[in-house]
N, C-alpha and C positions, 0 to 999 in steps of 0.2 A: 391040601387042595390041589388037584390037578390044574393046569394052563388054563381050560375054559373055565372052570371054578373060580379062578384067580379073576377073571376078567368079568366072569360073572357080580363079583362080587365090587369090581370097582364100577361095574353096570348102575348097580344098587344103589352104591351110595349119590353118583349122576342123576338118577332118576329121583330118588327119595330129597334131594337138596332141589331141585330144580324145579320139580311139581308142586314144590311148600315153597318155594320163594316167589316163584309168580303168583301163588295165593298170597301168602303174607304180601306181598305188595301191591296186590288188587288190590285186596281186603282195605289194604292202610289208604291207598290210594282213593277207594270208595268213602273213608270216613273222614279224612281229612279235603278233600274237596266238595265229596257230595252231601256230607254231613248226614251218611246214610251207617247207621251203627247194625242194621240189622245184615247189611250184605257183610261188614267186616265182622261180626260174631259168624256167619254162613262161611264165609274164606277159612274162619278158624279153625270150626270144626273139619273143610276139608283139608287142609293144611295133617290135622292128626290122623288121615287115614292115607297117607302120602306114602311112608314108612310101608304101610302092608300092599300098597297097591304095587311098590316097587318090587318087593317079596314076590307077591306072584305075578308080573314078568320076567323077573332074572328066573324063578325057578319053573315057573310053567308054561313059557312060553320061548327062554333065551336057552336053559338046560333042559327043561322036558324032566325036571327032577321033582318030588313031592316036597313041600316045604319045608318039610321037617322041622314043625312046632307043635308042642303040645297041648293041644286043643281039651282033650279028656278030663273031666274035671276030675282029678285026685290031689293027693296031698293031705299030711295031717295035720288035724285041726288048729293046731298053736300056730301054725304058717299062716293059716285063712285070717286067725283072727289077730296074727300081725300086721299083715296085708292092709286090715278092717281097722283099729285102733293104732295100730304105731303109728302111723304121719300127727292124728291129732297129740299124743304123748311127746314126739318131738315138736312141735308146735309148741307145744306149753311149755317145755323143758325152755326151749330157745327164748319167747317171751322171755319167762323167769330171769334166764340169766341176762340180758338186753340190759332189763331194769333194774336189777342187781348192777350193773353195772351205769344207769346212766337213771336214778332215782327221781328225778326233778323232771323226769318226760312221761313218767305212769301219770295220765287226764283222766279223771273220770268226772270229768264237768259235761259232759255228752257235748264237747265241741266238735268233733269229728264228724258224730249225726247233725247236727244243726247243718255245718255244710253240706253236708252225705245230701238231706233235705232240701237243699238251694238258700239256704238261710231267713228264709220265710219264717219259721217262727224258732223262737227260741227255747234253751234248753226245758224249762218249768213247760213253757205250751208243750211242747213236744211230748213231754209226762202227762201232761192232764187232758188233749186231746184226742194224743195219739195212744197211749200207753208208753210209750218209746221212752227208755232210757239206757243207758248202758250194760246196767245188768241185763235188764230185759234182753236188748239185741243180743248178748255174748250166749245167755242163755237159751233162747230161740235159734237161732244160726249153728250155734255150737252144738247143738243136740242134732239138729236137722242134717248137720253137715259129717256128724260121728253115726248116726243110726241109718240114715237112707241115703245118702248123695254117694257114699261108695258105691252103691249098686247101681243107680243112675248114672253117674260119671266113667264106670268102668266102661261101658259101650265105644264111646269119645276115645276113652285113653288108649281100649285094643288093639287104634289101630297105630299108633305108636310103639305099644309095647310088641306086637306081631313082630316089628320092623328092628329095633331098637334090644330088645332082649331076648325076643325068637330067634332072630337070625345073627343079628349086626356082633351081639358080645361071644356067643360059642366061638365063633371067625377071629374073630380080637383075640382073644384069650388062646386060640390054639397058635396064633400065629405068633404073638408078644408076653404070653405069659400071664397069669393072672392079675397081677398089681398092674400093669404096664398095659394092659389090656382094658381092664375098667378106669384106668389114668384117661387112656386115651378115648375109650366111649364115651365118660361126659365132658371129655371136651369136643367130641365130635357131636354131642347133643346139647350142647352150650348155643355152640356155633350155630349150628342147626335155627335157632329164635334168635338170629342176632338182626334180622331186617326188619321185626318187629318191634325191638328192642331202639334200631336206632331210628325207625319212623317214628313210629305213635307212645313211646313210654312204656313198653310193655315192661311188665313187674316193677319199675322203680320210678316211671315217668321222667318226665326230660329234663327236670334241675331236680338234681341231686346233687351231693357230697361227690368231687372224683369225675362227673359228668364227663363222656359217655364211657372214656376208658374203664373208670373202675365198676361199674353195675357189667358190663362185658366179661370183664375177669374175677369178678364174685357170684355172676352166673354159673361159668363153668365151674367154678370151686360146690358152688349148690350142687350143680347136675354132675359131679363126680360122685359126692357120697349119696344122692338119690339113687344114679343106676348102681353102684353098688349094692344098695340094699335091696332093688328092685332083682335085679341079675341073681342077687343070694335068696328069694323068695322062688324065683324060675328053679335055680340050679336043684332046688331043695326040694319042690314039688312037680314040677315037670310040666306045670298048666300054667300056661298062657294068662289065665283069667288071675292068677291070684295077686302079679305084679298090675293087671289092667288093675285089680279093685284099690290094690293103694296106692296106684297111681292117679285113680281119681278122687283116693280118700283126701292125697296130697293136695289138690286142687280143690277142692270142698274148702277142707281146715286153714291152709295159708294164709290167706288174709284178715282173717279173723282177727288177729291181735291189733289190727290197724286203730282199730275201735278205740282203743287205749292212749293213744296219742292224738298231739293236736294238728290240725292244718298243718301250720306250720313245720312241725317236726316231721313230715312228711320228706323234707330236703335230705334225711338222715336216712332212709329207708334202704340204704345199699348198705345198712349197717344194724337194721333189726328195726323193730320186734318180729318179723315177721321171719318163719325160719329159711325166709331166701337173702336174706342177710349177712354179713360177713361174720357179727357176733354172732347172731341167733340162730347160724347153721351148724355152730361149733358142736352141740351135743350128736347132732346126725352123721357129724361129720367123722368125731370120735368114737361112733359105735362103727360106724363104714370102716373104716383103716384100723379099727383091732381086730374085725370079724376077718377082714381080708388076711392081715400078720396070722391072724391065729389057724384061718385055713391053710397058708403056704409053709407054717409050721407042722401042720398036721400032713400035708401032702409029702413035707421032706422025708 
């Protein structure tokens, strides 16, 4: 990178932290005082298009350069429908091993929904009223969330992945090297949701296990082997669109497992079932750092 490149690019990350942190803290700031949920969903989504609005300033307004992302929809087809299906496979994967590992927290008394519900009626009412049970919800949700909410969600995640794995990982990686490069993306996209994280609860809410240090640093251990696989979906097909679609497959599927547990074990959530989890990110995390060894193997 040339001198204004260089500075270009510390532009980027100025702009892309600053214009999503006074969102996330409007946003938080609107819901926790005004008890207005719809302005801080509104904050969120502009918070994810922070990332590309940054992209083009630095490049079309600070260099006068073309973005240089790949917009053209190609790629073959096993990337698209990794893209489309891997986040829920990892999801399940991580559930599985959670409660392989902590058996006496798999609920399927539908206490989760009762609260979900405000605890108005109970588990049986819930069945015979509502249709509402467990299966029911994981079944409903679960299909909805694996067959069309990637395609919906992808729009939301673009403008992240634009900023984040168009521009932000090429730049990382020629400067630090492949492992050292996606090391330091998700933790620069860790970071990135950390004002959300220590306002309003975001992914793990405010009492947890470790509270607030460890849901911070089981963040970025998530958002390591994410943008890894996200960057290797980019690297692989060269469109933009295929990391947006499981990035918003990831966002669909994730909380899904929630279902399974009770209230209560909710305090345990910077530790699974959910695969933002410490346990429950271990499968994503072990396919992340053998794809990466096995590509700097290949590149030597």
């Amino acid at each position: 990178m040339s001198a204004k490149e260089k500075q270009g690019f510390s532009l980027y990350f100025l702009i892309a932290f600053g214009l999503a942190w006074l969102c996330q803290v409007g946003g938080c700031m609107a819901l926790l005082q005004q008890k207005n949920a719809v302005l801080y969903q509104l904050a969120l989504i502009g918070t994810m298009f922070c990332p590309l609005l940054a992209v083009l300033l630095v490049q079309k307004v600070f260099l006068r350069q073309p973005v240089g992302i790949g917009w053209k929809v190609q790629g073959k087809r096993r990337f698209w429908l990794a893209a489309w299906f891997g986040p829920a496979v990892f999801t399940l994967l991580g559930a599985v091993l959670y409660f392989a590992v902590f058996p006496s927290r798999l609920d399927f008394s539908c206490s989760w929904l009762v609260a979900a519900y405000g605890g108005e009626m109970d588990a049986q009412t819930l069945r015979s009223e509502l249709g509402v049970s467990t299966l029911s919800y994981l079944l409903q949700n679960g299909l909805f969330a694996v067959i069309l909410a990637p395609a919906i969600n992808m729009f939301p995640a673009l403008g992240e992945e634009a900023g984040w794995r168009g521009y932000m990982m090429p730049r990382l990686k020629e400067r630090f090297g492949l492992l050292s490069g996606r090391l330091l993306g998700g933790v620069v996209w860790g970071v990135w949701h950390w004002p959300l994280m220590l306002l309003v609860g975001y992914e793990y809410g405010t009492n947890y296990l470790g509270a607030p240090v460890l849901g911070l640093v089981v963040w970025c251990v998530v958002c390591f082997a994410l943008n890894t696989l996200l960057d290797l979906l980019y690297e692989k097909t060269g469109c933009i669109w295929v990391p947006a679609i499981a990035h918003g497959a990831f966002n669909a599927i994730a909380a899904l497992p929630q279902v399974l547990i009770t209230p209560a074990d909710a305090y345990y959530n910077v530790l699974g079932p959910m695969p933002i989890g410490l346990i429950s990110v271990l499968p994503m995390l072990a396919v992340a750092v053998g794809l990466t060894l096995h590509q700097m193997k290949q590149e030597q």
